[in-house]
Every structure is written in structure tokens, then in C-alpha cells.
KEPASE-733373 format. One line per 3 residues: their letters; for each residue x, y, z of N, C-alpha, C, O. Coordinates in pm, whole numbers, plus 50000, padded with zeros to 5 digits. Layout:
a	X,Y,Z,X,Y,Z,X,Y,Z,X,Y,Z ~ ...
//
This chain:
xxx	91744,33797,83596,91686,33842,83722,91637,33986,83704,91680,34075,83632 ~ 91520,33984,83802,91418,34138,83700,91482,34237,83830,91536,34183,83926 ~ 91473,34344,83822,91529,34443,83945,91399,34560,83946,91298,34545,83878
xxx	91418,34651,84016,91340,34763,84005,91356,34846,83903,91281,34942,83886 ~ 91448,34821,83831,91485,34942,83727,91420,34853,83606,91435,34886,83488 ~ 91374,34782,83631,91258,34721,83514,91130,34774,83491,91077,34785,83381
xxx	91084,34807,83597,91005,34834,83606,90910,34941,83533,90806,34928,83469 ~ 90988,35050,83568,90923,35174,83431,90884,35092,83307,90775,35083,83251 ~ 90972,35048,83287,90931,35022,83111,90839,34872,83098,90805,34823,82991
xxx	90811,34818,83224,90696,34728,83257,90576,34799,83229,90500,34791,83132 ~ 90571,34894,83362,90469,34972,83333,90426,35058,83217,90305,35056,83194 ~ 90501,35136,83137,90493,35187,83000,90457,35079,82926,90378,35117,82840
xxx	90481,34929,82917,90470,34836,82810,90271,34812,82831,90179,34827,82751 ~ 90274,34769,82980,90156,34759,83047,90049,34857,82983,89952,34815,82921 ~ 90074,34978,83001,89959,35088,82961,89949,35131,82822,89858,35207,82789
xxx	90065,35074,82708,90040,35091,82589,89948,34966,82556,89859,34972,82471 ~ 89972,34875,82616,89886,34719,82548,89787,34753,82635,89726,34651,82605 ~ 89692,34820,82741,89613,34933,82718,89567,35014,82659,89498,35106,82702
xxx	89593,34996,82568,89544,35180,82462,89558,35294,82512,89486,35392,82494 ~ 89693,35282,82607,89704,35425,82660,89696,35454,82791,89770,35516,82868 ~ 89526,35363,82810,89519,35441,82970,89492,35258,83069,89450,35148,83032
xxx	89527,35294,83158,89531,35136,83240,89504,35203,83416,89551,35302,83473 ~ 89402,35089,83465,89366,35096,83629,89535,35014,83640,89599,34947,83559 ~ 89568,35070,83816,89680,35064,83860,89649,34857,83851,89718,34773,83792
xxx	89515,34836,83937,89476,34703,83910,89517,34597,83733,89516,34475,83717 ~ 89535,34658,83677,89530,34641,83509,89656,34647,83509,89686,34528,83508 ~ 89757,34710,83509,89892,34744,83549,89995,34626,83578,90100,34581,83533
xxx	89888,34597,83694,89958,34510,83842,89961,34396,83747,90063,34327,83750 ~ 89837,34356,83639,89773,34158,83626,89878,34190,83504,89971,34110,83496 ~ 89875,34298,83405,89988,34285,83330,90104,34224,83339,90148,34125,83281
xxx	90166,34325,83453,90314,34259,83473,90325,34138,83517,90434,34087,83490 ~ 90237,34062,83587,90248,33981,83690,90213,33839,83517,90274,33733,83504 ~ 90124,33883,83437,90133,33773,83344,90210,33779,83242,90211,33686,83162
xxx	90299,33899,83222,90401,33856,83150,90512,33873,83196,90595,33932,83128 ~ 90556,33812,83361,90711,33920,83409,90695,33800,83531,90773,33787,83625 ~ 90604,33737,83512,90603,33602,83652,90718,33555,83684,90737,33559,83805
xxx	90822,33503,83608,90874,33398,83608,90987,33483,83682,91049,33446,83782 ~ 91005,33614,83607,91172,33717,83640,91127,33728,83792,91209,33730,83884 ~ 90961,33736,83813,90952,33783,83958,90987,33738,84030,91083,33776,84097
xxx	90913,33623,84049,90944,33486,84158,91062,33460,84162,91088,33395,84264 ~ 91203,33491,84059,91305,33444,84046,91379,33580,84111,91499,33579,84084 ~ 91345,33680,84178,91425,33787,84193,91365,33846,84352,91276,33930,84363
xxx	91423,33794,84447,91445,33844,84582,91539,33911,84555,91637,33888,84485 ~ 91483,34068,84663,91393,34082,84770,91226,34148,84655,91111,34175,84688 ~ 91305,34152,84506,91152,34255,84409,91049,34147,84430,90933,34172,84462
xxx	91102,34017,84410,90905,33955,84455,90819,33990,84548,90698,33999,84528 ~ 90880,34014,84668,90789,34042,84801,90738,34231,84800,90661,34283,84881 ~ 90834,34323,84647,90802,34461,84675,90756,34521,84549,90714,34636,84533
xxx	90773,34404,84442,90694,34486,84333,90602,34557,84284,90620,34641,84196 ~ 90481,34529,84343,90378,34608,84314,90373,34751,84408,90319,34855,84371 ~ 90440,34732,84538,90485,34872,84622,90625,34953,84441,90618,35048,84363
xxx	90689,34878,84458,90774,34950,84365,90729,35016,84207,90785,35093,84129 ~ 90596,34940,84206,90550,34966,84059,90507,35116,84055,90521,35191,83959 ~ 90453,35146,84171,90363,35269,84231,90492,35419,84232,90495,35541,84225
xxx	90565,35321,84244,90699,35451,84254,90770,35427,84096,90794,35526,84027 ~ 90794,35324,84058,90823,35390,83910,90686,35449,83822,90717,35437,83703 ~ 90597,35488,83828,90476,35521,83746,90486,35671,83833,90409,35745,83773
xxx	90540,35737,83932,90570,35843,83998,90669,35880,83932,90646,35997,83905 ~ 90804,35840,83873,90933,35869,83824,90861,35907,83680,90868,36019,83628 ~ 90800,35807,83632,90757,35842,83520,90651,35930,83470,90636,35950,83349
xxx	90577,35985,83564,90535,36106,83560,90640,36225,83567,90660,36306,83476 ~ 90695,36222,83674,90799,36297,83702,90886,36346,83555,90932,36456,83525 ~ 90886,36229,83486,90961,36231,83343,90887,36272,83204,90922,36268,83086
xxx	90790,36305,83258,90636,36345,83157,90597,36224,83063,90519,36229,82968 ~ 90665,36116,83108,90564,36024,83038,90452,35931,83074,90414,35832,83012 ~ 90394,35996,83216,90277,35948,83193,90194,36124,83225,90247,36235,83226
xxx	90061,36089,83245,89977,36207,83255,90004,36268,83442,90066,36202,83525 ~ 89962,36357,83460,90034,36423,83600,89848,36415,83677,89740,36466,83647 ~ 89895,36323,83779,89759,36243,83875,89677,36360,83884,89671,36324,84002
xxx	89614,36455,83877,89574,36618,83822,89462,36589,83704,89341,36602,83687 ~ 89557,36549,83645,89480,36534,83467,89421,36331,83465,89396,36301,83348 ~ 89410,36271,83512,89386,36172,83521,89273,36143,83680,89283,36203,83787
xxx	89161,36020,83641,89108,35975,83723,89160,35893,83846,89254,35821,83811 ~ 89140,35885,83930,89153,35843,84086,89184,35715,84034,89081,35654,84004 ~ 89300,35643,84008,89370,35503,83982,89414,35492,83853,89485,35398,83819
xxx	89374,35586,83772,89441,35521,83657,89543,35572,83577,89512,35683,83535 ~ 89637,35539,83545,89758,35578,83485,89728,35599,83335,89679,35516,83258 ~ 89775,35751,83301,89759,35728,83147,89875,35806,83071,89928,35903,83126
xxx	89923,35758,82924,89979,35866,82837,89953,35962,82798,89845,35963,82738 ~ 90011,36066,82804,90009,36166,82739,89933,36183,82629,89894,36075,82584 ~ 89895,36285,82564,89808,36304,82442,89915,36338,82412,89937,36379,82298
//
């Protein structure tokens, strides 16, 4: 069963099989095609994941591993240089 604390490292997995940089849209179809099954199988995260995805990719800025919304374009999440 997938929880929210999956999530970061969804999203980090998401934007490396990106080359780095990924639309929040790109993000979202990621997880959702490789993380379907944990989703649907994990009330109440099915009905809040993609709200929750938005807040771990915030933590993970917060944690300097992604780029700080400043240094990046209007949606898209990227790594660090």
C-alpha cells in the first residue's frame, strides 16, 4: 500500500526518467503509469495524490533537490545542475 511518504522519491524517479527536467503534467502520467496499481489500492492517497505530489516536490525543494521555482519555468520541476 503506497502512502504519501512515497511520493518524493516518485517524483525524483519521475524527473530523472526525464532527463532532469519534467512539466508537473509529465510528473503526474509518470506516476500514475508506473504506481497505478499501489494507487487505486491505497485510500484515502487515491482521491489526493496528485494534490500531495505538489507538496512533496515543495519538501523537495525545500531539501535542495529539486531547483527553487525562481530558477525554473512556470510548471516545471527540475534538478539541480
Amino acid at each position: 500500500m503506497a502512502s504519501r511518504q512515497d511520493l518524493p522519491g516518485w517524483v525524483l524517479s519521475a524527473i530523472k526518467a526525464n532527463k532532469g527536467q519534467a512539466s508537473i503534467l509529465a510528473v503526474a502520467k509518470h506516476i500514475w503509469k508506473h504506481h497505478q496499481a499501489e494507487l487505486e489500492g491505497s485510500i484515502p492517497l487515491f482521491y489526493t495524490w496528485q494534490y500531495d505530489m505538489r507538496w512533496a516536490a515543495l519538501t523537495l525543494r525545500k531539501r535542495g533537490l529539486l531547483k527553487p521555482a525562481d530558477q525554473s519555468r512556470r510548471g516545471v520541476w527540475e534538478l539541480p545542475d
